[in-house]
C-alpha positions in Angstrom: 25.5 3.6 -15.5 23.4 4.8 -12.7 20.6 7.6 -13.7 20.6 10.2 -10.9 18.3 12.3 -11.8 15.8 9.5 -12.6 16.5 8.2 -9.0 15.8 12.2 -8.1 12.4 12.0 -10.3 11.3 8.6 -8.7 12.4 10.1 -4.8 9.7 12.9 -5.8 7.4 11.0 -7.4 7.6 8.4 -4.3 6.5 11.4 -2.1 3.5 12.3 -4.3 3.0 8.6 -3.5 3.2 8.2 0.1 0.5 11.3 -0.3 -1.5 9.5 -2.5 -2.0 6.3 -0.1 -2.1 8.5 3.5 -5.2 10.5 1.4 -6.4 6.7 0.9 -6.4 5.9 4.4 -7.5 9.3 5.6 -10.4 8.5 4.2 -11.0 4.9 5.0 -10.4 5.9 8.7 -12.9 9.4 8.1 -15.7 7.0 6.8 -15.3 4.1 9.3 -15.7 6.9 11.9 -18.6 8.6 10.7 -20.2 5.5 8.7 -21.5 3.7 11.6 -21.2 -0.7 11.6 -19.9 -2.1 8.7 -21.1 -0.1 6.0 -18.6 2.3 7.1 -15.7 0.1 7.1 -16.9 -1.3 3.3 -17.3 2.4 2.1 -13.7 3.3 3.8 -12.2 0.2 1.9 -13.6 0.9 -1.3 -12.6 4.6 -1.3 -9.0 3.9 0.2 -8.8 2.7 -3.5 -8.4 6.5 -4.9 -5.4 6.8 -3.4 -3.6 3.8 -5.5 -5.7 4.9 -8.4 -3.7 8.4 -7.8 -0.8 6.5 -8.3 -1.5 4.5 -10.8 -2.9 7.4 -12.9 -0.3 10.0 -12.5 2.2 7.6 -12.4 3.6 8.3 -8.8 6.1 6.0 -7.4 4.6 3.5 -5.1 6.9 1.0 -3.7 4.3 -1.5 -3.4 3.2 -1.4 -7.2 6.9 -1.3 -8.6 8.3 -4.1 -6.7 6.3 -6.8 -8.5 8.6 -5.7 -11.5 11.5 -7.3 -10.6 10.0 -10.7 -10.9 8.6 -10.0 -14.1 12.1 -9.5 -16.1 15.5 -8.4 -15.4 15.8 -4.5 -14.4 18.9 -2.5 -14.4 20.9 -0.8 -11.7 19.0 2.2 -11.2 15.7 0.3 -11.2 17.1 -1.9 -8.5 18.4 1.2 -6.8 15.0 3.1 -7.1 13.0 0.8 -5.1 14.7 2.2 -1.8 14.7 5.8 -3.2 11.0 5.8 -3.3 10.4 3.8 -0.2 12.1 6.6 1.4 10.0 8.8 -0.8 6.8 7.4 -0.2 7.6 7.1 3.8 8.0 10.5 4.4 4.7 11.0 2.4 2.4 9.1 4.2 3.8 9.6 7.5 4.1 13.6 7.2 0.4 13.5 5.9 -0.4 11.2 8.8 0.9 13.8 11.6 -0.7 16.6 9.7 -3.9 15.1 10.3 -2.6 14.3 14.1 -2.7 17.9 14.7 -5.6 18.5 12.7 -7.9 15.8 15.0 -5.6 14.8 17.9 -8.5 16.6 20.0 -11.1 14.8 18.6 -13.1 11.2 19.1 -11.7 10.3 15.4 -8.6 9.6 17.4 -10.7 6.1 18.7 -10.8 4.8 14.8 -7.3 5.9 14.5 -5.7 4.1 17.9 -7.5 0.7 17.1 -5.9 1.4 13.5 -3.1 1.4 15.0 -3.3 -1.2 18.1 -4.2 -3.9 15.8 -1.2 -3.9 13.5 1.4 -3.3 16.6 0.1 -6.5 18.8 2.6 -8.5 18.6 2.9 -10.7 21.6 3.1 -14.2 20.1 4.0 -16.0 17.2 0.6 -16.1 16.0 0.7 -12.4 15.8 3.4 -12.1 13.8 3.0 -15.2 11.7 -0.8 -13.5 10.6 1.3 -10.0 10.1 3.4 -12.0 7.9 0.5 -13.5 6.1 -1.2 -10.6 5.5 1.2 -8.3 4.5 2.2 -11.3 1.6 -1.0 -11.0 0.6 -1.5 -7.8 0.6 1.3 -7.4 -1.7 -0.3 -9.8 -3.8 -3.4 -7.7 -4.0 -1.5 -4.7 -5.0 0.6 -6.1 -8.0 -2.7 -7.9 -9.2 -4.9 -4.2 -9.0 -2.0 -2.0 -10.5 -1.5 -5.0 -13.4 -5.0 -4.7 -13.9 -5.1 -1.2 -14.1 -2.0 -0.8 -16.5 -3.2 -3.3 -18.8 -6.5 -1.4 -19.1 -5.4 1.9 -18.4 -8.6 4.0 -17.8 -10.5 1.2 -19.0 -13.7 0.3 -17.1 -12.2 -3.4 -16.1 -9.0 -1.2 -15.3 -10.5 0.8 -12.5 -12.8 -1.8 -11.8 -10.5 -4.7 -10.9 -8.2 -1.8 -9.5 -10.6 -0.8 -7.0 -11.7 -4.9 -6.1 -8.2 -5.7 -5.1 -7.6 -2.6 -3.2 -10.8 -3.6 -1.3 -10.2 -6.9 -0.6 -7.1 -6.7 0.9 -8.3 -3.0 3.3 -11.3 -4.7 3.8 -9.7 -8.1 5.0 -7.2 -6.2 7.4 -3.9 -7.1 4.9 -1.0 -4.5 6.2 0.2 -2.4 3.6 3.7 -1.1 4.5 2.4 3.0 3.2 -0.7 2.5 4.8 1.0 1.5 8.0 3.2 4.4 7.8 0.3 7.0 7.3 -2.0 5.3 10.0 1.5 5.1 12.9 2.0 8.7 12.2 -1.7 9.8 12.5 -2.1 7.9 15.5 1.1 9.5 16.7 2.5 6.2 16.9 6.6 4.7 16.5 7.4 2.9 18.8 9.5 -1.0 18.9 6.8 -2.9 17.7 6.1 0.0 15.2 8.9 -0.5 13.3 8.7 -4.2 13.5 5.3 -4.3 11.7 7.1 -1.8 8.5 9.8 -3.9 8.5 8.3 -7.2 8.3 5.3 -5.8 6.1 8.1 -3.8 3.6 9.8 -8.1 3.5 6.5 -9.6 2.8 4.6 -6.8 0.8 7.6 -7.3 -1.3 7.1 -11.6 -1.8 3.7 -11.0 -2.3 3.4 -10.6 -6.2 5.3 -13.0 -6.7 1.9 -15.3 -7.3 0.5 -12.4 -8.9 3.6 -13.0 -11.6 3.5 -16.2 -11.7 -0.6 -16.2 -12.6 0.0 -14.3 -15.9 2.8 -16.3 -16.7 0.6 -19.8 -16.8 -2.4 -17.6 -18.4 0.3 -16.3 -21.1 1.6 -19.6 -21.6 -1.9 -21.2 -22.3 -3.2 -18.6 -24.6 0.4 -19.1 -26.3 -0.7 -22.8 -26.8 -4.1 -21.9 -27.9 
């Protein structure tokens, strides 16, 4: 039987979300700005991390940090059906907090940081292009599951927030393409075009196969200590 007025809860919750991660790269774009080299772009990756610890600490739907779920163990229906709900959820999010801040700064020179946000996730004029948007958004994903794993299994534990807030730095810091992050960054950079919906889709499809490494990991740790 399908739960409705979970799939209502999680749709809310996945807006509270999309909030959660545009707030993240608000801020990773406000501090590469004003942070000049790459101190700025370190202190912007490491503080995009609040946003997913938001999420993980309220416990806001985040497509990103639920998908990994389905290769841990057999969901039912409305699980399955609540990954779209809160994709939808956490798109309109992160893109309405994006164009809130294109309004707020559209007259500004923070727009610079913003457009080459935005440039170099929407170049895609060869197959290299889109074969290192594919890789990165994989794993990126696989950052994601392993720092909201992390997190739950220490909740509010120092290692929690600590291996939380390595993962989320790692993959802003290496230029992985988060599907939400995308979304906030496109719609402060005033931004949807083709390619622009290219990128989300490709980076929703490979966000998504992403933790399946990170589920497969536990599983051979589980297995050995099982053995021990």
């Amino acid at each position: 039987m399908i739960d409705f007025k979970n799939l209502g809860l999680n749709f809310l919750k996945g807006i509270l979300a999309g909030l959660s991660i545009g707030l993240g790269g608000f801020l990773y774009i406000i501090l590469s700005h004003y942070v000049p080299g790459e101190g700025g772009k370190a202190l912007g990756s490491l503080f995009f991390g609040v946003g997913l610890f938001l999420v993980c600490t309220f416990g806001f739907s985040l497509y990103t940090g639920k998908i990994g779920l389905i290769y841990e163990e057999k969901k039912d229906l409305t699980f399955y059906l609540s990954l779209p709900v809160m994709l939808i959820g956490n798109a309109i999010g992160a893109i309405a907090l994006g164009y809130l801040c294109y309004f707020i700064f559209k007259d500004t020179d923070v727009m610079n940081t913003v457009n080459a946000a935005v440039t170099s996730r929407i170049t895609l004029s060869s197959f290299d292009n889109y074969l290192s948007l594919m890789i990165k958004s994989f794993l990126c994903g696989l950052c994601v599951y392993l720092a909201v794993k992390l997190f739950t299994l220490n909740r509010l534990k120092p290692i929690g927030i600590i291996g939380l807030l390595t993962f989320v730095f790692i993959f802003v810091y290496c230029g992985f393409q988060h599907c939400i992050a995308n979304m906030f960054y496109f719609g402060f950079g005033n931004t949807f075009v083709g390619e622009t919906f290219i990128n989300l889709a490709l980076c929703i499809l490979f966000n998504s196969f992403g933790p399946v490494l990170g589920v497969l990991f536990f599983r051979i740790i589980e297995q050995k200590y099982k053995k021990e």
